[in-house]
N, C-alpha and C positions, 0 to 999 in steps of 0.2 A: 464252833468253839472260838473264842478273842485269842488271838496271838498277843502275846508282849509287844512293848515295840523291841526289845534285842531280836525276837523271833526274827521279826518283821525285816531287822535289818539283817541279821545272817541268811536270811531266806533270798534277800537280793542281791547279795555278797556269791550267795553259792548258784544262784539260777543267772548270773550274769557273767559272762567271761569275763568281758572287759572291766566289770567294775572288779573282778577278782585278781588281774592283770595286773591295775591300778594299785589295789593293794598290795600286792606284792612287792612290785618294781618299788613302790613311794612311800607306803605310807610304812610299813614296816622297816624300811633301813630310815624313816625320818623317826622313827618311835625309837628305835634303838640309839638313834645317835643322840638323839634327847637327853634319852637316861645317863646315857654315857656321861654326855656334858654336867649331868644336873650332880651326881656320884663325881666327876672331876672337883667340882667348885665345892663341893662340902666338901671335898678332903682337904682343898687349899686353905678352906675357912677353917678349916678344923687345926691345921696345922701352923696355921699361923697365929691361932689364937695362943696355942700349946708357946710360939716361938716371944710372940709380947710377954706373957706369964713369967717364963724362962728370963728375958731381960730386963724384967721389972718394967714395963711400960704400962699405961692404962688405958683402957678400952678407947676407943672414940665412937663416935658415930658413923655408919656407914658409909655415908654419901664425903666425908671428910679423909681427904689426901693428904700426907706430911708432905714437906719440901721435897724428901728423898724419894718419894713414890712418884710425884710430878715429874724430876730428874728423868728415873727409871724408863716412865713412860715415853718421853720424848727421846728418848734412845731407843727405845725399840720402835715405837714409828718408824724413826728414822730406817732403822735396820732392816725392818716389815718391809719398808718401801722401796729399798733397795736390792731387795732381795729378787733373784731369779733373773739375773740380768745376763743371762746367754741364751743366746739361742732365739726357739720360738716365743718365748715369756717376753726377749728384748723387743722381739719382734710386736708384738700384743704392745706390750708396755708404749712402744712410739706412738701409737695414737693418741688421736686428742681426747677420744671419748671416753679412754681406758685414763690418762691421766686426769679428767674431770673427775671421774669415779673414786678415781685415789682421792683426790683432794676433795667430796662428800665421805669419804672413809673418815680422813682427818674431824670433819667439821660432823660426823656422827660417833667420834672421838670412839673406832671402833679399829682396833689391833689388826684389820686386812690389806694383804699385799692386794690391787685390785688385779694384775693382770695374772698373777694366778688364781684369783677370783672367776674370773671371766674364763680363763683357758677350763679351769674345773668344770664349773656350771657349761659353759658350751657341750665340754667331751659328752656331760650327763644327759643334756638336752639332747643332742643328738643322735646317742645312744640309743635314748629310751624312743625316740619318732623312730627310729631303721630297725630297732627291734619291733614296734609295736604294726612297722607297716609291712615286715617281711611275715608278721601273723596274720598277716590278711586284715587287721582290723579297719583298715582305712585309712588315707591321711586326712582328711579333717580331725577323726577322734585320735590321730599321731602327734596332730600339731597343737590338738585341745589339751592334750596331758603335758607335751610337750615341752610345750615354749612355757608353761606357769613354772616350771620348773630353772629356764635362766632367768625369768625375769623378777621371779618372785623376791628372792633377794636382795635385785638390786630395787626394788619398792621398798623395804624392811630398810634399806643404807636411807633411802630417801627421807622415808618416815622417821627415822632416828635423828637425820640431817637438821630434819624441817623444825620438829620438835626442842633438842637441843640449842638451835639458835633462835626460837623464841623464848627458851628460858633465858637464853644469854640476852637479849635483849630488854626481856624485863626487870633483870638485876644491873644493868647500865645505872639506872637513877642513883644506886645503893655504895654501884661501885665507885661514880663523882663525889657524891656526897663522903665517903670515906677520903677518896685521896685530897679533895679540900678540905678535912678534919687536919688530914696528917700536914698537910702544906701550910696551914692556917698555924699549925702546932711548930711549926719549924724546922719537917724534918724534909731532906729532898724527895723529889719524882721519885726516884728509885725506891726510894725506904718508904715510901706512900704505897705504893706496888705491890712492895714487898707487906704492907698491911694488907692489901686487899685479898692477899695470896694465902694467907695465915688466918683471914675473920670470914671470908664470907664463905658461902656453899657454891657446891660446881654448879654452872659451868664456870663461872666466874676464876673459881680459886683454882681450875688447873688451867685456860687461859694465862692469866694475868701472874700465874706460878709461869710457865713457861717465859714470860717477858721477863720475868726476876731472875730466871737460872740462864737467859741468857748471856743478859747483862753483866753478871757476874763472870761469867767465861770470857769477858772481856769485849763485846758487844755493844756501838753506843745504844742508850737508849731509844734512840730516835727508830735507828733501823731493828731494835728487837720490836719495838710497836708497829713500824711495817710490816716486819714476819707477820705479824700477827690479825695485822687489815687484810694483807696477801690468804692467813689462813683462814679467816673468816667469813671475809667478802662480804661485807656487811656495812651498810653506811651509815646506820650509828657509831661502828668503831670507826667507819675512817674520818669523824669529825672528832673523835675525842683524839686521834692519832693526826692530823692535820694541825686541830690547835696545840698540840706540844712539836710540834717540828715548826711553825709560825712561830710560838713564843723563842723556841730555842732561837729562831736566826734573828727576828726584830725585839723582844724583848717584850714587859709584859706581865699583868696580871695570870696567873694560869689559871687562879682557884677561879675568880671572877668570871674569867669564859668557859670552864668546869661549871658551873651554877647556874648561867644560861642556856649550857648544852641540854644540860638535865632537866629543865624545864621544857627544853622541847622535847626531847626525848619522851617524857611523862605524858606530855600533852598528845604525842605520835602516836603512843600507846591507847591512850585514850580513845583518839579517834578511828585508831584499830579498830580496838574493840567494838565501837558500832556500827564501824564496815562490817563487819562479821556479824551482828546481826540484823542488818538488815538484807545480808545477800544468803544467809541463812536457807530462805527458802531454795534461793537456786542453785547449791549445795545438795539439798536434799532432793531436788526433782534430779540432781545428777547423778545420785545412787541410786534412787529409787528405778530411771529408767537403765543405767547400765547392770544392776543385778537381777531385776525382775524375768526377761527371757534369760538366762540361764536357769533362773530359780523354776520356773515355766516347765521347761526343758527335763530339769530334774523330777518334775510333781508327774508328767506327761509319761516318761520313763517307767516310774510307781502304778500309776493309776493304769494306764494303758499302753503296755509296751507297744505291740505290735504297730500300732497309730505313729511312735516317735521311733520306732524302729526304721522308718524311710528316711528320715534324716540323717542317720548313722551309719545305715548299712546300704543304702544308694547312690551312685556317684554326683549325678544331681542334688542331694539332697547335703552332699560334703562339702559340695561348693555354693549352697548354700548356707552351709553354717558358716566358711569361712567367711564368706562376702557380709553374712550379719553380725561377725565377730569384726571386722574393718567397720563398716558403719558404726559399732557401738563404742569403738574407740575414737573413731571421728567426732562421733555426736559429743562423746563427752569431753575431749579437747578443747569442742567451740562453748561449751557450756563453761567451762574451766574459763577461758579467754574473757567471756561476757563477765564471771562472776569475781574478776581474779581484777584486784582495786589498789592500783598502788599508792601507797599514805607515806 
């Protein structure tokens, strides 16, 4: 008789300890806090549509911040980040690696204190290896559940990271072009800004909102566009933030060197882009070879337990997965290094 594949998969769910363990420990409190989150944010959506209504406001588009929500936001950063500053968190938080983290939080423009971050995701992680190695499961399959568990998050800051400042990159051109509109039109740096903060889409408009609601707190401009190279770290910003701290002290066309940035900029972009696909392929040999043995692994499992059951449940076979778990991060670091092209 054909099994479904539900069958298929409840059958390896219930004849596996360990992948029932898995479930337990993981995948069920990440399901439930899912929901949680997903039932949070309709209600905020829901309540705040109810609270525009109520003060006669009109809709906008998602992705579009007022001045006042930019504000908001960069107060509570602030606040996020300062937060938990006694004790073992102060302790966490003094590292370098822990304040790098923060400041990818920032630049994935994502509301987390990182060294409660880190203090959380560790307790989890270590948790779940002393519980799963006091069930006898072993620690290779301790440290395979494990460690996906602190690190997987801080890849997700990464990804957010990485993504987010090539958008902000690629509206650079958009963002010149506007404030040599506004410069060209008569009105200052600041109120050029403050255009850019009001027309364009994020990441730009909460950016170059945060340079405007500094400035206004009384902030020169100079140093709220260094906040802002400081939060970015980006060297398209620190050219468009260099040539306004040059003009300020020697004087000067601003729009003029705004117009030449932006050409190269464009052009930077450009030549991005065909770094990226000509390295393309070694991109994809570096997934293909870091996911393929675990995928292996997993089919090996299905097909014929008892054959991949020496790797999991022999001590030899533990320390060989970990040592082929180091090699596959190795391998694809150097593959990273070779493919990784700076323009």
């Amino acid at each position: 008789m054909t099994m479904t594949l539900s069958s298929i998969i409840a059958a390896i769910i219930l004849n596996n300890p360990i992948v029932m363990l898995f479930v337990l420990i993981v995948a069920i409190p990440v399901v439930i806090m899912s929901l949680f989150t997903l039932f949070r944010d309709l209600r905020k959506q829901e309540a705040k549509r109810v609270d525009d209504r109520l003060m006669g406001k009109t809709t906008r588009r998602a992705d579009q911040r007022s001045q006042e929500e930019i504000q908001k936001s960069l107060i509570r950063k602030s606040a996020l980040a300062s937060q938990g500053s006694k004790g073992l968190l102060n302790s966490i938080a003094s590292f370098q690696p822990v304040d790098n983290l923060q400041k990818m939080c920032y630049q994935a423009d994502l509301d987390w204190n990182a060294a409660r971050l880190v203090y959380r995701l560790g307790f989890a992680s270590i948790g779940v290896i002393v519980v799963l190695f006091l069930l006898q499961v072993g620690i290779g399959r301790a440290l395979i559940v494990g460690l996906p568990i602190f690190f997987g998050p801080i890849a997700y800051i990464s990804y957010r990271k990485k993504r987010r400042l090539y958008a902000l990159v690629e509206q650079l051109p958009e963002v010149f072009d506007a404030i040599v509109g506004a410069l060209r039109a008569g009105q200052s740096l600041p109120a050029a800004i403050g255009v850019v903060a009001e027309q364009l889409p994020e990441p730009s408009r909460t950016e170059f909102g945060m340079v405007y609601y500094e400035q206004n707190l009384g902030i020169r401009i100079e140093d709220a566009l260094g906040n802002m190279r400081d939060r970015l770290d980006q060297m398209d910003v620190s050219f468009f933030v260099t040539a306004v701290q040059v003009q300020k002290t020697a004087g000067g066309d601003l729009a003029e060197v705004l117009e030449k940035i932006s050409t190269i900029i464009r052009d930077r972009i450009k030549l991005f882009g065909q770094v990226r696909v000509l390295t393309a392929e070694g991109r994809m040999s570096g997934i293909i070879l870091l996911g393929l043995p675990p995928l292996m692994l997993l089919v090996m499992m299905v097909l014929n337990p008892e054959y991949a059951s020496k790797l999991l449940e022999d001590e030899m076979g533990n320390k060989m997965l970990i040592g082929a778990g180091v090699a596959e991060v190795l391998g694809w670091a150097m593959i990273r290094k070779i493919i990784t092209i700076e323009v």
